[in-house]
ROSE-4610 file (N, C-alpha, C; in Angstrom, 1 decimal, always signed):
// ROSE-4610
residu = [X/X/X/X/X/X/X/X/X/X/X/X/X/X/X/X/X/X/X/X/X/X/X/X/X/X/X/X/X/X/X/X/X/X/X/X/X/X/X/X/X/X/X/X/X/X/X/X/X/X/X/X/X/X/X/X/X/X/X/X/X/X/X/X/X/X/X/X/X/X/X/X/X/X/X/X/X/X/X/X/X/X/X/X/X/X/X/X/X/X/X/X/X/X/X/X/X/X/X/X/X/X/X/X/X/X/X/X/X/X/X/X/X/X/X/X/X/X/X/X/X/X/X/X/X/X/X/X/X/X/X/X/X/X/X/X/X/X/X/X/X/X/X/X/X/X/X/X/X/X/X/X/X/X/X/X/X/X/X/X/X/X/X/X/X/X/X/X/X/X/X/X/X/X/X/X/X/X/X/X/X/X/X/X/X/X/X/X/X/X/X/X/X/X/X/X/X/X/X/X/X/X/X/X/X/X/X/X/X/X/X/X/X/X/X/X/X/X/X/X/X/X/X/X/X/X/X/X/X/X/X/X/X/X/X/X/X/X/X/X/X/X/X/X/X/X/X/X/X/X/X/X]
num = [1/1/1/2/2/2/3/3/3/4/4/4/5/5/5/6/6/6/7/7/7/8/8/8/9/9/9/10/10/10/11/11/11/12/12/12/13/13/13/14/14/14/15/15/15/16/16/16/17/17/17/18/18/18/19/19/19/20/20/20/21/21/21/22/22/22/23/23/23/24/24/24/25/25/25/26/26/26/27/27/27/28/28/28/29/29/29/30/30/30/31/31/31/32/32/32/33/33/33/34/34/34/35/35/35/36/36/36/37/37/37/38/38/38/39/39/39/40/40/40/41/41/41/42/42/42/43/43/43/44/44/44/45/45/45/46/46/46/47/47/47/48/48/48/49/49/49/50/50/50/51/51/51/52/52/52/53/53/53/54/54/54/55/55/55/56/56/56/57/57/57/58/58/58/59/59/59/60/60/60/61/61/61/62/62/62/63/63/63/64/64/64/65/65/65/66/66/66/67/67/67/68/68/68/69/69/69/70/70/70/71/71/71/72/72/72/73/73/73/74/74/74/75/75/75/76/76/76/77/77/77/78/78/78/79/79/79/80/80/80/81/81/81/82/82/82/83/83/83/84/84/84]
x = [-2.5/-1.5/-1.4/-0.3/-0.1/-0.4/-0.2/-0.5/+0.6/+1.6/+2.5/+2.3/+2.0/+2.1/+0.5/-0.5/-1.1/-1.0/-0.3/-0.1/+1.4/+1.6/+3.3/+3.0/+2.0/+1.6/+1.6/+1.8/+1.5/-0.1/-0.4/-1.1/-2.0/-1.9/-3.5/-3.5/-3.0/-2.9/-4.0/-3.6/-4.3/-5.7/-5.8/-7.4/-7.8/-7.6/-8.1/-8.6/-7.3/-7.7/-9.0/-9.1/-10.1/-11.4/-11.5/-12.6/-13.1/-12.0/-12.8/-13.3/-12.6/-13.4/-14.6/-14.6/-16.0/-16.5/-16.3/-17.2/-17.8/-17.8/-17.8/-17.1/-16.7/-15.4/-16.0/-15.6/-15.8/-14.2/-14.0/-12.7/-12.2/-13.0/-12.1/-12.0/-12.9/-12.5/-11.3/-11.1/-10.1/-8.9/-8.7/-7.5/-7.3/-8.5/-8.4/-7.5/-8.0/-7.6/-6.2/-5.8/-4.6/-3.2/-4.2/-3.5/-2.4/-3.4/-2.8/-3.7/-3.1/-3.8/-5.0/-6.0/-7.1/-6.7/-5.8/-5.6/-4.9/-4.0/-2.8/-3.7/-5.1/-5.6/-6.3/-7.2/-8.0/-7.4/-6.0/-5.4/-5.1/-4.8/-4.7/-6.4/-7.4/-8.6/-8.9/-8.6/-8.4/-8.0/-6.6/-6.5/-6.9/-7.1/-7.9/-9.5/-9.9/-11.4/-10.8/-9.9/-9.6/-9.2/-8.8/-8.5/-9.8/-10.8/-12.0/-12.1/-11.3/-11.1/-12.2/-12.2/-13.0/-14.0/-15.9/-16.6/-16.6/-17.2/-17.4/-18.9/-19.2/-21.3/-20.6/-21.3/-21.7/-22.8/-22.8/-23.5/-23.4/-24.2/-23.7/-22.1/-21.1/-19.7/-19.2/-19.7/-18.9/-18.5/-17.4/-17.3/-17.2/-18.2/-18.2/-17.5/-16.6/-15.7/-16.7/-16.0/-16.5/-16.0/-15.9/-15.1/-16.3/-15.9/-16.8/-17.1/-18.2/-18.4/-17.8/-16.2/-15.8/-14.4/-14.3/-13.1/-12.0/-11.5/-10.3/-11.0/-11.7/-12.2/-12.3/-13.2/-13.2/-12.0/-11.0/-9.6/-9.2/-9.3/-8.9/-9.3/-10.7/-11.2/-10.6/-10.7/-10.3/-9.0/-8.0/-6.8/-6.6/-7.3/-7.4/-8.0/-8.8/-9.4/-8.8/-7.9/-7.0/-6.0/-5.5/-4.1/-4.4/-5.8/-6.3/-6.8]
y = [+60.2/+61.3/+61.8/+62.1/+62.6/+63.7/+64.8/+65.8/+66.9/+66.5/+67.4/+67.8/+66.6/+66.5/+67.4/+67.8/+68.2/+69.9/+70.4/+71.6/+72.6/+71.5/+71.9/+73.3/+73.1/+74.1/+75.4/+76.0/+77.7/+78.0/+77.7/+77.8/+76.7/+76.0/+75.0/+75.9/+76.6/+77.4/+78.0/+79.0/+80.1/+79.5/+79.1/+78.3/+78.3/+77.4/+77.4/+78.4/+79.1/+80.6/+81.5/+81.3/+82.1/+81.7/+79.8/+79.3/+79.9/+79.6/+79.9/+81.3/+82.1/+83.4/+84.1/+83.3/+83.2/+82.8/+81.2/+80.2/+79.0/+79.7/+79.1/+80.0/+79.3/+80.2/+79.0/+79.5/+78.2/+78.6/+77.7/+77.3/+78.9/+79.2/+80.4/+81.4/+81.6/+82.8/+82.2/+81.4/+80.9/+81.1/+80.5/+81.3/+82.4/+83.1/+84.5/+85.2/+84.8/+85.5/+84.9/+83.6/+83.4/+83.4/+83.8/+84.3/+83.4/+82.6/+81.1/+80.4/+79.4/+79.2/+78.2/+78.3/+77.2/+76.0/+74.8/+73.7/+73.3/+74.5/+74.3/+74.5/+75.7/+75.6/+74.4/+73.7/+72.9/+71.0/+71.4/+70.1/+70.3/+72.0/+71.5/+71.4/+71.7/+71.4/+69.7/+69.6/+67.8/+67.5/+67.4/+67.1/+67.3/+68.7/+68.9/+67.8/+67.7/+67.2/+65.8/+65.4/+63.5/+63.3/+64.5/+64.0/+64.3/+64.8/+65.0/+66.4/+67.4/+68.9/+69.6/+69.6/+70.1/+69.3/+70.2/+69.3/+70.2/+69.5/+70.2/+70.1/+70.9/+71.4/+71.8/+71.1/+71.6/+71.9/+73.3/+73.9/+74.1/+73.1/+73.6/+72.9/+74.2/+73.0/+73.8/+74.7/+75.7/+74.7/+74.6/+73.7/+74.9/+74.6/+75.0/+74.4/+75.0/+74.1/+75.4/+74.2/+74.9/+73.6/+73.8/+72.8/+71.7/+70.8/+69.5/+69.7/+68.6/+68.6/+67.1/+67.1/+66.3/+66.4/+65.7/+65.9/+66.7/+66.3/+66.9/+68.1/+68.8/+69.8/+70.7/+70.2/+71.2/+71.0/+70.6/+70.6/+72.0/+71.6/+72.7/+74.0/+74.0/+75.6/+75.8/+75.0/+75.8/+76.1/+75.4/+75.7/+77.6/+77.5/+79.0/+80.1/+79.4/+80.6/+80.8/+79.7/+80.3/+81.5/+81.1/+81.7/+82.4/+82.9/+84.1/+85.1]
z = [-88.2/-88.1/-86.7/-86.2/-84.8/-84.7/-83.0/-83.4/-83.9/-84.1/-84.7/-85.7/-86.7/-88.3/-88.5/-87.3/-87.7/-87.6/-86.5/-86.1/-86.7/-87.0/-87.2/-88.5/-89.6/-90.5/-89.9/-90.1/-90.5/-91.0/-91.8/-92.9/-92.2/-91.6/-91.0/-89.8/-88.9/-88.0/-88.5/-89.3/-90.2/-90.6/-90.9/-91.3/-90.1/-89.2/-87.9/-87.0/-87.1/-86.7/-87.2/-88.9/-89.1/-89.1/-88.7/-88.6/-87.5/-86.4/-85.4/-85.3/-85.7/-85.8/-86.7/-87.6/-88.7/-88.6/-88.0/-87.7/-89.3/-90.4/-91.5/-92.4/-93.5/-94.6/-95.7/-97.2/-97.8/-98.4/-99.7/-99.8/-100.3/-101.2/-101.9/-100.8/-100.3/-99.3/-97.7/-97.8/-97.0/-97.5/-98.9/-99.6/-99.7/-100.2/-100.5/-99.2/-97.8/-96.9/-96.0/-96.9/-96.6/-97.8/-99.0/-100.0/-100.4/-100.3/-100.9/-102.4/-103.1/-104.1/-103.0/-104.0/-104.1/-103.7/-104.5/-104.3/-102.6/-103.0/-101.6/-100.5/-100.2/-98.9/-99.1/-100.5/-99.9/-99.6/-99.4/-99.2/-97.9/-97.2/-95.6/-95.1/-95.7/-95.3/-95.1/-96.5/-96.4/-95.1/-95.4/-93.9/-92.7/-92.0/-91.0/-91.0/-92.5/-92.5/-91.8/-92.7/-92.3/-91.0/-90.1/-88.9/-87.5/-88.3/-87.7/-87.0/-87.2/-86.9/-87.4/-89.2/-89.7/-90.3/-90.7/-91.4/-92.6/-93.5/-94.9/-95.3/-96.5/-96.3/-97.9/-98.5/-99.7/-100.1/-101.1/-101.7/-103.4/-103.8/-105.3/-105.3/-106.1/-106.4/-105.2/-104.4/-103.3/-102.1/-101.4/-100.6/-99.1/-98.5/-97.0/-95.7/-95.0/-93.9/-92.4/-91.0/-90.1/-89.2/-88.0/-87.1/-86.6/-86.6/-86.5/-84.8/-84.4/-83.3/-83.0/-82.9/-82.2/-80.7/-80.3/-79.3/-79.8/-80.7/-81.3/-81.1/-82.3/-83.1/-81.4/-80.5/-79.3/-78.3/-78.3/-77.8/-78.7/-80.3/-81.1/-80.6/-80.3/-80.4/-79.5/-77.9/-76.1/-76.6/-77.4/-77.6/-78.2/-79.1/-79.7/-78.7/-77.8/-77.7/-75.9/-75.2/-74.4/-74.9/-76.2/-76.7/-77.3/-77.3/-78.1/-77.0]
């Protein structure tokens, strides 16, 4: 996936955004605070996961996200936290 198809969302913005400010979120509270269903955030998580952005930590059936330690993932953060 390029990086358009990755940024172009609203809503993967939003996740990103509040990772980086939480630093960990699991799925429901990610929706909850983008007041989106369940399925719909954890399909842009999917994707952030598959492009190596985000990792995931499970607990139980709770699915925990938080930005991976890779190139992308820290492009991601300096990107937020210039424009923040």
């Amino acid at each position: 996936m390029n990086l358009e198809d990755v940024f172009c969302s609203k809503t993967r913005m939003k996740i990103l955004k509040l990772l980086w400010k939480f630093g960990q979120l699991n799925t429901s509270d990610l929706a909850h605070r983008l007041g989106s269903s369940h399925l719909a955030t954890l399909r842009h998580l999917t994707l952030l996961k598959e492009e190596g952005i985000v990792t995931q930590r499970m607990s139980g059936r709770t699915r925990f996200f938080r930005f991976a330690h890779t190139m992308k993932a820290k492009a991601t953060i300096k990107l937020l936290e210039v424009w923040n």
